[in-house]
C-alpha positions in Angstrom: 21.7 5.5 34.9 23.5 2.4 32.7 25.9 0.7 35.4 29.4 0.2 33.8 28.7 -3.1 32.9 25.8 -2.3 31.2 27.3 0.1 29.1 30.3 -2.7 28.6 27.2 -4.7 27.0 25.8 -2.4 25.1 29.7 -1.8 23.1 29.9 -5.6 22.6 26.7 -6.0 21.3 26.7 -3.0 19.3 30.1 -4.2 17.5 29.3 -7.8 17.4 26.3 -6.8 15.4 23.8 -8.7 18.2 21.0 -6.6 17.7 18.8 -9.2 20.4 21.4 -8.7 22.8 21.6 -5.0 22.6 17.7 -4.5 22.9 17.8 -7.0 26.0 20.3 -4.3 27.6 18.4 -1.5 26.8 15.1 -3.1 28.6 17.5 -4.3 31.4 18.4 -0.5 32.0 14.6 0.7 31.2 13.6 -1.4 34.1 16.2 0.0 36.3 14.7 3.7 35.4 11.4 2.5 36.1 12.4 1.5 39.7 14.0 4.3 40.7 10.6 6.4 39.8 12.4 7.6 36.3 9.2 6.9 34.4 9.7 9.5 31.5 13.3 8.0 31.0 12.2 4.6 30.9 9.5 4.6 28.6 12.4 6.6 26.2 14.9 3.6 26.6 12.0 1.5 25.6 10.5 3.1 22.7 14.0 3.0 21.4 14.6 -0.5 22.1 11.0 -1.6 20.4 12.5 0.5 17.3 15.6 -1.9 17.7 13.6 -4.3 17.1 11.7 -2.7 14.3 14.8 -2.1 12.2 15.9 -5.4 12.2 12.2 -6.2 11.1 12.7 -3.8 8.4 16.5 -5.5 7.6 15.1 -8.9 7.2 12.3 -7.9 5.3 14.4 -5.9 2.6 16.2 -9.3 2.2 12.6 -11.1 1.6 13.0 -11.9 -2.4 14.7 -8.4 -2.9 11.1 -7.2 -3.3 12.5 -4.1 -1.1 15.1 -1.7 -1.0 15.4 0.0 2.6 17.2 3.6 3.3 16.8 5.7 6.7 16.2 9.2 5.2 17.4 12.6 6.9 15.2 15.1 4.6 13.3 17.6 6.0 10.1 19.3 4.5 12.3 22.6 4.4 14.9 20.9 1.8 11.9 20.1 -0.6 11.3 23.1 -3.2 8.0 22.4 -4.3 4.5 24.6 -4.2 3.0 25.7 -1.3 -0.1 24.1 -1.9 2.0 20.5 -2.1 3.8 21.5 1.0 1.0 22.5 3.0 -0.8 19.1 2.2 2.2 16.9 2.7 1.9 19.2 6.6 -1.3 17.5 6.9 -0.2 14.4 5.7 2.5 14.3 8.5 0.2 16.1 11.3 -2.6 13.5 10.9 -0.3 10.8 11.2 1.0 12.0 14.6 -2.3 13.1 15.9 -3.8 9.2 14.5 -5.2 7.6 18.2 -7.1 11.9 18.5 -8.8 10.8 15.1 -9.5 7.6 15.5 -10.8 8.4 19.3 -13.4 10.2 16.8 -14.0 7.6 13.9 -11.5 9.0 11.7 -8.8 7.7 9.9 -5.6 9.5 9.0 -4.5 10.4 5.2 -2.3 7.3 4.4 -2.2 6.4 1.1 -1.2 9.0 -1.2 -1.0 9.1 -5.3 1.9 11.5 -6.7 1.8 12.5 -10.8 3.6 14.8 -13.0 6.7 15.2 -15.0 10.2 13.7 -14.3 12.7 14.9 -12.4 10.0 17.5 -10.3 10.5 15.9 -6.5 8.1 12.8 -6.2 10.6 10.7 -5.2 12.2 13.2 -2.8 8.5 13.9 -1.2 8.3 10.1 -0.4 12.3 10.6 1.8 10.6 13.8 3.3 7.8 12.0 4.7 10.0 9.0 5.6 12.0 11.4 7.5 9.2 13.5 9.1 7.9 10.6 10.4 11.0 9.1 11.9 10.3 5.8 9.2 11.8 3.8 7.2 11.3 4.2 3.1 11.0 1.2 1.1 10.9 1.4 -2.1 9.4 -1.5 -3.8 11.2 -2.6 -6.7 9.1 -3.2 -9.5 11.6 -5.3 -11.0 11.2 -8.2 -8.9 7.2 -7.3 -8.9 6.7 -7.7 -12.6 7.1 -11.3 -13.7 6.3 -12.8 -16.7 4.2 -16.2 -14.7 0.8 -15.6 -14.5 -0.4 -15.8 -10.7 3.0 -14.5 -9.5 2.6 -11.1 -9.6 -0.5 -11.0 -7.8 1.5 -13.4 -5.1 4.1 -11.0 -4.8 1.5 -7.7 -4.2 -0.1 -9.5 -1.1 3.6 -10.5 0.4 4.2 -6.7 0.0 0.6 -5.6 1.8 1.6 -8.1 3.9 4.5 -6.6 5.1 2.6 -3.4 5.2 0.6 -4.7 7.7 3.3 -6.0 9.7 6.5 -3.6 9.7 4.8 0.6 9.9 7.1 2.3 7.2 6.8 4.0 4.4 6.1 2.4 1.1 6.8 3.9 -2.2 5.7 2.2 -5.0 7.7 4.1 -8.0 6.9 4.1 -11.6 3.4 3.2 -10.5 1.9 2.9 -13.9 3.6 -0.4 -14.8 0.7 -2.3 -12.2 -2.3 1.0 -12.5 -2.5 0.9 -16.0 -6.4 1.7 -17.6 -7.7 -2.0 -17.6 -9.8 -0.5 -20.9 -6.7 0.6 -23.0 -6.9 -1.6 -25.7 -3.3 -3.0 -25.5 -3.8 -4.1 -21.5 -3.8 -8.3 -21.1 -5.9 -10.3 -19.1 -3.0 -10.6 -16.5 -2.0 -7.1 -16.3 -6.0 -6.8 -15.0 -5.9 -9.1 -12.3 -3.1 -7.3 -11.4 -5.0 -4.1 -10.7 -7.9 -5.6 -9.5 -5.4 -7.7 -6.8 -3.7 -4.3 -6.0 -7.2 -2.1 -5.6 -8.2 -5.1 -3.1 -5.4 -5.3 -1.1 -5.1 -0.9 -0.8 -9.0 -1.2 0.1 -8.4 -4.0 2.6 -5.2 -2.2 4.4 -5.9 -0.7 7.8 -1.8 -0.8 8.6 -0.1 1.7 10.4 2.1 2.2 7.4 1.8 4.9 5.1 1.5 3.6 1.2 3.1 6.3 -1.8 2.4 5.6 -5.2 4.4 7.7 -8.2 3.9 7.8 -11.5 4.5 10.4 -14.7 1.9 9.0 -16.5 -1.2 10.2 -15.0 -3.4 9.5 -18.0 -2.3 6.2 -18.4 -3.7 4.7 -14.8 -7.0 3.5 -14.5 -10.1 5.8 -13.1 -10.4 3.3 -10.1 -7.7 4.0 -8.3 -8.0 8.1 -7.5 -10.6 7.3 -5.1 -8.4 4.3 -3.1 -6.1 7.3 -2.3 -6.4 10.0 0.6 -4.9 12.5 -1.6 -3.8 12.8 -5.1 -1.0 15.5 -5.5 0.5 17.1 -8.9 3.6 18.1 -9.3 4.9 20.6 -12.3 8.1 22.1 -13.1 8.9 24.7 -11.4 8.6 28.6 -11.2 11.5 31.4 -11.3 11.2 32.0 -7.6 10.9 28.0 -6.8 14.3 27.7 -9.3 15.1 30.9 -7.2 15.2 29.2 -3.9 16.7 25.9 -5.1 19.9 27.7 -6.6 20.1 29.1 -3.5 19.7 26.5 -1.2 21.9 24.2 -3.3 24.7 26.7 -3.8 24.5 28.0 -0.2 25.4 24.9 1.5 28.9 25.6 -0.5 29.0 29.3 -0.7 26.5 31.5 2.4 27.1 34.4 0.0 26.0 33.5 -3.2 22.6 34.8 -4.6 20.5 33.8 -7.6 20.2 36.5 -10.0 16.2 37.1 -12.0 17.8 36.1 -15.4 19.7 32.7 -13.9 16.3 32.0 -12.1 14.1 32.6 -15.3 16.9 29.8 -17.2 16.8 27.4 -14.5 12.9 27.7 -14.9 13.3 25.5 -18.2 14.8 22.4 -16.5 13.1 20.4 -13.8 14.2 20.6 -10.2 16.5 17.1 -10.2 18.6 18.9 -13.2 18.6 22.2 -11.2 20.4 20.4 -8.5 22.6 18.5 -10.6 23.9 21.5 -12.6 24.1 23.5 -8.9 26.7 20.0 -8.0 28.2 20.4 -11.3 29.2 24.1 -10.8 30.3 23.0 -7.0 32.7 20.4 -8.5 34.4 23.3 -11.2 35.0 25.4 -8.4 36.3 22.6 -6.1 38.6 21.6 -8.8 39.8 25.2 -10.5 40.0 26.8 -7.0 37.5 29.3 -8.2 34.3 30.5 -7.0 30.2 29.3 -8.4 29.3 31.6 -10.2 26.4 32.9 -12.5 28.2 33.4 -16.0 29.1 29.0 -15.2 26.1 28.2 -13.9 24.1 29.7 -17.1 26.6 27.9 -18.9 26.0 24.6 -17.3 22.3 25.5 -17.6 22.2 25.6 -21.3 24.6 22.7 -21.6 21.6 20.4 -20.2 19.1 22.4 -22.2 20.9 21.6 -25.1 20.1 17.8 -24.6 16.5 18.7 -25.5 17.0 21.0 -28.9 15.8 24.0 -29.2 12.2 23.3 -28.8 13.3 23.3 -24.8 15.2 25.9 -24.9 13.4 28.4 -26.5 10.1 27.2 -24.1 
């Protein structure tokens, strides 16, 4: 048990922002469970002071060139509305990673480094937070602005920083809007540079044997190149979704505001046109009238909503 002092510490360092001085109290009081024969606590107050230490890693990596931007998601698999087939793979995804040292005790590796396609809007990015979160990880999200230069050499330079920091702080790496380095190196339009930036990134995923777990997302699955399916442990396609998927997200959205609302066949089959970001957002935008005009969500506003966003596509959307 912390001693008063210790506990004083542990304030001052927490609001002085002294994240060294912090973990050195945490080990301090680890070593005094270990003494008195409190193993299991001990090991606890130092796995969370070796995460201490991690996180600030992680905080002085995301201000490395701005290559990074760094959240702490709290996402769990049951807030993702997706198929069962894409949930039960993402399980294995997660279970592998937990059970790694059985596998590799074997010869095995665990699935890593996974490829996400299909449309807009249908819960790629989301999937990367769930995983981040299941995993008790960090997300970085590589921003492909800094990536891309215009200097030829740079790019490349960039990509083996970033494996680099794969190698050396375990997170979760998404690289979003993946197309922009995977491009087909035969499409007749590609450069020499945009190549050897392909062939730089298919070395260094090939190379990797981190503890980090590498996502990759794209809505252009025709436009990457043939190489790079078989770099990834799994390749997983994501597609609007169905009535009882739009079913379940109504519900789930709406419910966190109102237990007793219930998503009708005909709302479900409407909601079925838009993807499952715009479900969401027209679920928040039907929160926000009733928040406002002191009424309640319900199912003649949400259809209403519903076709307002339709209506950005014309009626070739709407009549889909």
């Amino acid at each position: 048990m912390a001693t008063n002092d210790q506990v004083k510490q542990l304030a001052k360092a927490h609001y002085a922002n002294d994240d060294e001085a912090f973990r050195s109290c945490l080990l301090q009081i680890a070593a005094g469970e270990a003494r008195k024969g409190h193993s299991s606590a001990a090991r606890e107050l130092k796995a969370l002071a070796d995460q201490k230490r991690a996180s600030a890693k992680v905080l002085n990596l995301a201000s490395n060139d701005g290559l990074f931007s760094v959240t702490y998601p709290d996402v769990r698999m049951g807030d993702l509305i997706v198929s069962d087939e894409i949930k039960a793979r993402l399980g294995r995804v997660v279970r592998e990673y937990r059970q790694r040292g059985k596998l590799a005790d074997y010869g095995y590796e665990n699935r890593r480094r996974i490829l996400l396609e299909g449309a807009p809007g249908t819960g790629k990015t989301m999937t990367a937070s769930v995983v981040a979160s299941e995993l008790q990880m960090p997300l970085l999200t590589v921003q492909m602005d800094k990536l891309i230069t215009k200097y030829m050499g740079e790019t490349s330079a960039k990509l083996r920083q970033i494996f680099n920091s794969i190698a050396r702080v375990p997170g979760v790496y998404l690289f979003d809007e993946f197309d922009a380095i995977g491009a087909d190196r035969s499409l007749d339009n590609e450069v020499g540079e945009m190549r050897r930036i392909l062939n730089s990134f298919l070395q260094f995923i090939e190379a990797d044997r981190s503890q980090s777990v590498i996502i990759s997302a794209t809505n252009n699955r025709d436009m990457l190149d043939p190489a790079l399916f078989r770099r990834f442990d799994d390749v997983l396609h994501y597609d609007l979704p169905s009535e009882e998927q739009a079913r379940e997200l109504v519900d789930h959205t709406v419910g966190g505001y109102d237990p007793s609302f219930r998503c009708s066949s005909a709302l479900a089959t409407r909601m079925a046109k838009l993807c499952q970001a715009e479900i969401v957002q027209v679920c928040d935008d039907a929160i926000k009238d009733s928040l406002l005009g002191d009424g309640d969500v319900n199912e003649a506003g949400l259809l209403a909503l519903c076709d307002e966003r339709l209506g950005f596509y014309g009626a070739g959307r709407q009549a889909s």
